[in-house]
Structure formats: structure tokens, C-alpha cells
C-alpha positions in Angstrom: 0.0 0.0 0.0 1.0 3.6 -0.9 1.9 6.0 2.0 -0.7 8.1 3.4 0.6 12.0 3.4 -1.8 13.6 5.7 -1.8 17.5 6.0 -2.5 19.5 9.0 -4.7 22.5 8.1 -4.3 24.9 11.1 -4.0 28.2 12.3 -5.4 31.7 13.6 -9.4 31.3 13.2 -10.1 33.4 10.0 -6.7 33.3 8.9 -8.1 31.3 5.5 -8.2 27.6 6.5 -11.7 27.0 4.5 -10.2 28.2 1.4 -7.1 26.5 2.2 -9.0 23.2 2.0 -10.9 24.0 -1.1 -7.5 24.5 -2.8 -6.4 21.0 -1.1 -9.5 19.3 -2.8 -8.8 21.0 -6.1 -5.3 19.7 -5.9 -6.6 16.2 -5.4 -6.4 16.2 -1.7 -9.4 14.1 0.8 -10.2 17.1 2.7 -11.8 16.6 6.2 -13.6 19.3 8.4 -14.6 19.5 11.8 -13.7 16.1 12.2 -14.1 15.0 15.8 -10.8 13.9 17.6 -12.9 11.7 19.9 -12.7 9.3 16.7 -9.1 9.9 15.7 -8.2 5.8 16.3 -11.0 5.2 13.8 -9.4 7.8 11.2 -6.2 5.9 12.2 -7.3 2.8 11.5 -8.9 3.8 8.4 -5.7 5.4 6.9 -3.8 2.5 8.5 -5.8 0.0 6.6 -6.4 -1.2 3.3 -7.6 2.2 2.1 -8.9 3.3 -1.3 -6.7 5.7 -3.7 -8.9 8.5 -2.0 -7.1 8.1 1.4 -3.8 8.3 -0.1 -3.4 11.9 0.5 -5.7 13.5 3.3 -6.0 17.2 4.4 -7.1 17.8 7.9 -8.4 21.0 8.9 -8.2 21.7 13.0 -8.5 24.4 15.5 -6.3 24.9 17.9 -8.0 23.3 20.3 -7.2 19.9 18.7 -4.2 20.5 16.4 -2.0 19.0 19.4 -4.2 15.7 19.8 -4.3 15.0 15.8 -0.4 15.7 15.5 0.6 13.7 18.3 -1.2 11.2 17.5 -0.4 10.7 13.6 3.2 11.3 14.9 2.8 8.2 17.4 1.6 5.7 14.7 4.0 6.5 12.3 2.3 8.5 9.6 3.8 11.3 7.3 2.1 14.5 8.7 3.2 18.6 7.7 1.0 21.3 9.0 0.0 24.1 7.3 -0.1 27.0 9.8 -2.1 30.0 8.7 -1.9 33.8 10.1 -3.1 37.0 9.9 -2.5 39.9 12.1 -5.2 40.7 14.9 -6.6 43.4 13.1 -7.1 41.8 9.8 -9.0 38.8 11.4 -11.3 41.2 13.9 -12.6 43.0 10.5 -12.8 39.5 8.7 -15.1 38.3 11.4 -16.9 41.4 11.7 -17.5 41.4 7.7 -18.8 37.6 8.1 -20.7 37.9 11.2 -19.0 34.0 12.0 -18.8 33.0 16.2 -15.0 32.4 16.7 -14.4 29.1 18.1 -13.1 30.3 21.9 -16.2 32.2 22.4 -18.6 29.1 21.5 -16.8 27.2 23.9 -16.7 30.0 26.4 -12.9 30.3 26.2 -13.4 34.4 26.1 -16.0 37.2 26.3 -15.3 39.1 23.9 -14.0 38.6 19.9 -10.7 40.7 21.0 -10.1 38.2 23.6 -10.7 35.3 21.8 -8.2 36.5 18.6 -5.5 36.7 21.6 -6.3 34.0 23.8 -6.1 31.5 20.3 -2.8 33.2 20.0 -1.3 32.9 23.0 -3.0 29.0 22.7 -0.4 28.6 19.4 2.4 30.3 21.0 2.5 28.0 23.8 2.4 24.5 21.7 5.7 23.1 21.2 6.6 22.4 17.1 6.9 18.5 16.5 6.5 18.6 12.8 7.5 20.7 9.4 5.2 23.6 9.5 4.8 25.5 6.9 3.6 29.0 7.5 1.5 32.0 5.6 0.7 34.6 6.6 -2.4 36.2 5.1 -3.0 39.8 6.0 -2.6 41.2 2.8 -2.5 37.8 0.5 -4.7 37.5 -2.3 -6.5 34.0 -2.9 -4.3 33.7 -6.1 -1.2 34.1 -4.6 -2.7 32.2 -1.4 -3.0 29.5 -3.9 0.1 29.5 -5.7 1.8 29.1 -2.3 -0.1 25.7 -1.2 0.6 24.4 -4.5 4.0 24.9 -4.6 4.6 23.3 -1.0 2.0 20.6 -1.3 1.5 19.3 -5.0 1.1 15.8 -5.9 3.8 14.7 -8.1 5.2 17.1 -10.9 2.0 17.7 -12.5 -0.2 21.2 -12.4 -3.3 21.1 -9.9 -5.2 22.7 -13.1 -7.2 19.3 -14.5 -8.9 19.5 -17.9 -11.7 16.7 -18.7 -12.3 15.8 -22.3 -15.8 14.6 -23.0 -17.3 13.3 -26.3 -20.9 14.0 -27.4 -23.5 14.0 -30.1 -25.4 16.7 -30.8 -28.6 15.3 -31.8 -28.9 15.0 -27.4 -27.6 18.5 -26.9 -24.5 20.1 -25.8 -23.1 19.2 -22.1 -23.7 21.6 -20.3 -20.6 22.3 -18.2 -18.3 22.9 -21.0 -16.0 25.7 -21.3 -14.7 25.2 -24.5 -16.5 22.9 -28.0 -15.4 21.9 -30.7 -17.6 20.5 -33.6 -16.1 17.7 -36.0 -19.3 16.8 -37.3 -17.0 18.0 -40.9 -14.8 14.6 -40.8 -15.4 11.7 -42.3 -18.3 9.5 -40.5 -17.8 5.4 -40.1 -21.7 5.1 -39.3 -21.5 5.1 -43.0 -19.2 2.1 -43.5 -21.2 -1.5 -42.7 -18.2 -2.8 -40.9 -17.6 0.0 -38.4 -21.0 1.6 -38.1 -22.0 -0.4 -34.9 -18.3 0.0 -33.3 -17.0 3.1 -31.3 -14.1 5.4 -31.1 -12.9 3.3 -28.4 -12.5 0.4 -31.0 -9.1 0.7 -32.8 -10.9 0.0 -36.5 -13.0 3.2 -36.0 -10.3 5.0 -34.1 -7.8 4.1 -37.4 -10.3 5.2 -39.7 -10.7 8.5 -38.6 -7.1 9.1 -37.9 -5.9 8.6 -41.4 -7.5 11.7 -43.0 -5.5 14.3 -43.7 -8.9 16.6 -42.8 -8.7 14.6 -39.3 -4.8 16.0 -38.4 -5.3 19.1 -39.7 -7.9 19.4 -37.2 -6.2 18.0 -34.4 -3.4 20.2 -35.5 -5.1 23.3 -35.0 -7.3 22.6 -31.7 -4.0 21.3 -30.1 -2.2 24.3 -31.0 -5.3 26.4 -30.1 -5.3 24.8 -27.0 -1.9 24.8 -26.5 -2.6 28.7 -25.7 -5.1 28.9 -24.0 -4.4 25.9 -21.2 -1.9 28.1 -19.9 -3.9 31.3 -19.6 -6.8 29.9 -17.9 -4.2 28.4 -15.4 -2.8 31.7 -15.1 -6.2 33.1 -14.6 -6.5 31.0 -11.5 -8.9 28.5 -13.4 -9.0 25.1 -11.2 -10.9 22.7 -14.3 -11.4 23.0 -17.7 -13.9 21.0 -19.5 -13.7 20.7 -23.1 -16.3 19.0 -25.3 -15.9 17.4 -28.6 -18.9 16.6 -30.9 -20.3 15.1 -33.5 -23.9 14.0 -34.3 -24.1 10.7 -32.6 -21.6 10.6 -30.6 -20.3 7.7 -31.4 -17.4 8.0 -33.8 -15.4 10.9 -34.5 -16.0 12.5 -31.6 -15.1 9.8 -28.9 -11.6 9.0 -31.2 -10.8 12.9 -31.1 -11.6 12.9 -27.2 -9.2 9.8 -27.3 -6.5 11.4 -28.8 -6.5 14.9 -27.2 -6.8 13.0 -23.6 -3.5 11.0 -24.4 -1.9 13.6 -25.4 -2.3 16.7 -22.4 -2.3 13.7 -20.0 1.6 13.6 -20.6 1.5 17.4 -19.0 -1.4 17.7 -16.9 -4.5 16.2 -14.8 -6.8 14.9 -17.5 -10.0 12.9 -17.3 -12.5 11.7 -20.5 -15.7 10.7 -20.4 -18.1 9.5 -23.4 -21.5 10.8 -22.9 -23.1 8.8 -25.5 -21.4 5.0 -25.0 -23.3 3.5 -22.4 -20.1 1.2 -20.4 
């Protein structure tokens, strides 16, 4: 079994540690909230075990009341934990919580009377915890979610590839367009196999169909301009702080050109990034 990496989201309350985890999950991270440390052996056991691929890597958020109790306990049986400690300054996270109108944690469990007291009682709490693992701190006074981002990425990606995911899915257009695409492309213009006897009851996922598309020179020059098109424009939207792309390819059924195009353009970004395909039309 793979190592579980498990990441410690922690911090000043407000500092960011919600958004923190919805950039975890975007990066391909299990994140887990408000998780109870009463049933941290079962967590343990569960990551200890037999475990899925979506245990493999597991974010963690915690206040400080129980960042201690997780860490020392992951520590104890062994398992790969960082922390992610987030700040702000006091000021910063007494106009954050007056914007959101959100009960800081100390003053639900009567740990302070007052929003002031809780920001430095949670401070004082985190000052006085001794280190045991690789922290990794940010501050986020003045840190915009893109740069926020960039950060965590660049301290906790998976592998070598980009957290920005693109999925390729085929369609035909006689059922409509998917709605969730960003970006289409019709190749309704190439030659069809539903025409031919032998292939018209095969797929793009069979290698006859797949062949027969492919050899036209109207089928590269196709694929030679939406791969340079896109080529450009993967990039930018990453730039832009774009998590997922979704790009549809269609054709009228569905069947054919459009599912061996989808192939194709999935093999070949999945060299570079996070890709996923799906065939709306083939019924697995």
C-alpha cells in the first residue's frame, strides 16, 4: 500500500483555512472538516488499513484546540504529517469576522467574552504548543487568494503535474450540448464510419474506428489546429487561477469521431497535466 501523506490545516481562526481546503481538494487532496478527535483511532485505522486511492493523501483541517491531539497522534503511529499553519495579524481577522458575522471558536466554547479576547487567547494558545512537525507557515493579511493558492501548491502538489485538471468529453449533438463545458469543438465535418457497414456499430474506443478517422488528412489538420489552439489557451486559464477545464468534442451521434478525437487529445495533455475523458453517448 502507498503512503498516506496527511496535511495538517491549522491556524489563527479566519486566517483562510476554508479556502485553504478548497484549494487542497482541487489539488486532489481528501479534505476533512470539523472532524471529531474523539474518533481519531478510527481515522487511524482507516488510513492504517487497506484504504482506497482517495485516502492516499488527506487534508485535515483543526483548530487549535485539537491540532496537538491530531499531531501527536499521527506522529505516534508513524504516519507522514506537515501542518499548514495560517496567520493573519489581529486586526485583519477582527474585521474579517466582523464582515462575516461567523462566532470564533473560543467564544462558542466560552474560552473568552469578547471577539478581542478570543483572537489573543487563540494566539497565546499557538504560541505556547511546542513544534513536532514541518510547518509550513503564511501569513495572510494582505495575500490575495491567487497568490494564497500559488503558495499551497507549490509546497504541497502531488507529483510534478499542475493542480489545473482539464476533462475531455465526447458528445453528439442530436442529445444536446453538455452543459458544463467551457470550451466545444464540432467535427461533425470529418469523415463518419456510421457510413461504412463494418464499423457503423463500433465506437471510437475500437481501434478499426479509431484508425479510420485518424488517417485523413482533414482529421490531423484538425487535431493540429485545436492542439495548437489549445496549447494557448491551457496556460492562460491556469494563469487566470482557473482550477478545471472542461472541453467537449462533438459530432452527431456521438459515437465516432468524436469519442476517437476525445481519445486522442486525452492522451496527449495527460503527458502534462490532470486529464480525465468521459463519453457521454457509449453507455459502459
Amino acid at each position: 500500500m502507498e503512503d498516506v501523506n496527511i496535511v495538517l490545516i491549522t491556524g489563527m481562526s479566519g486566517a483562510g483555512k476554508t479556502t485553504a481546503m478548497s484549494i487542497l481538494e482541487d489539488m486532489g487532496y481528501h479534505c476533512i472538516d470539523q472532524f471529531p478527535v474523539e474518533l481519531i483511532h478510527e481515522l487511524g485505522k482507516l488510513l492504517k488499513g487497506k484504504s482506497d486511492v482517495r485516502y492516499h493523501n488527506v487534508a485535515l483541517a483543526t483548530t487549535a484546540l485539537d491540532y496537538t491531539k491530531f499531531l501527536v497522534y499521527f506522529e505516534n503511529i508513524g504516519m507522514n504529517v506537515r501542518v499548514l499553519f495560517l496567520d493573519a495579524s489581529n486586526d485583519r481577522l477582527l474585521k474579517r469576522y466582523k464582515f462575516t458575522r461567523r462566532q470564533h471558536p473560543f467564544l462558542v466554547n466560552h474560552m473568552a467574552n469578547t471577539l478581542e479576547e478570543a483572537i489573543e487567547s487563540e494566539r497565546e494558545y499557538f504560541n505556547a504548543i511546542k513544534e513536532r512537525a514541518s510547518i509550513y507557515r503564511i501569513d495572510t493579511t494582505y495575500l490575495p487568494v491567487a497568490q494564497l493558492k500559488n503558495q499551497i501548491e507549490d509546497y504541497l502538489k502531488l507529483g510534478e503535474k499542475p493542480s489545473f485538471s482539464i476533462s475531455f468529453v465526447s458528445f453528439g449533438y442530436k442529445n444536446g450540448i453538455p452543459m458544463d463545458s467551457d470550451l466545444l469543438f464540432d467535427v461533425r465535418f470529418l469523415p463518419n464510419p456510421f457510413y461504412v457497414e463494418e464499423l457503423k456499430n463500433l465506437t471510437g474506443n475500437d481501434l478499426a474506428v479509431y484508425s479510420y478517422v485518424m488517417k485523413y488528412d482533414a482529421t490531423q489538420e484538425c487535431i493540429r489546429h485545436i492542439v495548437e489552439f489549445l496549447d494557448y489557451v491551457l496556460p492562460e486559464y491556469e494563469k487566470e487561477g482557473k482550477n478545471h477545464l472542461t472541453v467537449g468534442i462533438g459530432c452527431t451521434g456521438g459515437q465516432h469521431r468524436s469519442v476517437t478525437i476525445t481519445n486522442y487529445l486525452y492522451e496527449h495533455y495527460s503527458k502534462k497535466w490532470n486529464c480525465y475523458k468521459s463519453h457521454r453517448e457509449i453507455k459502459e
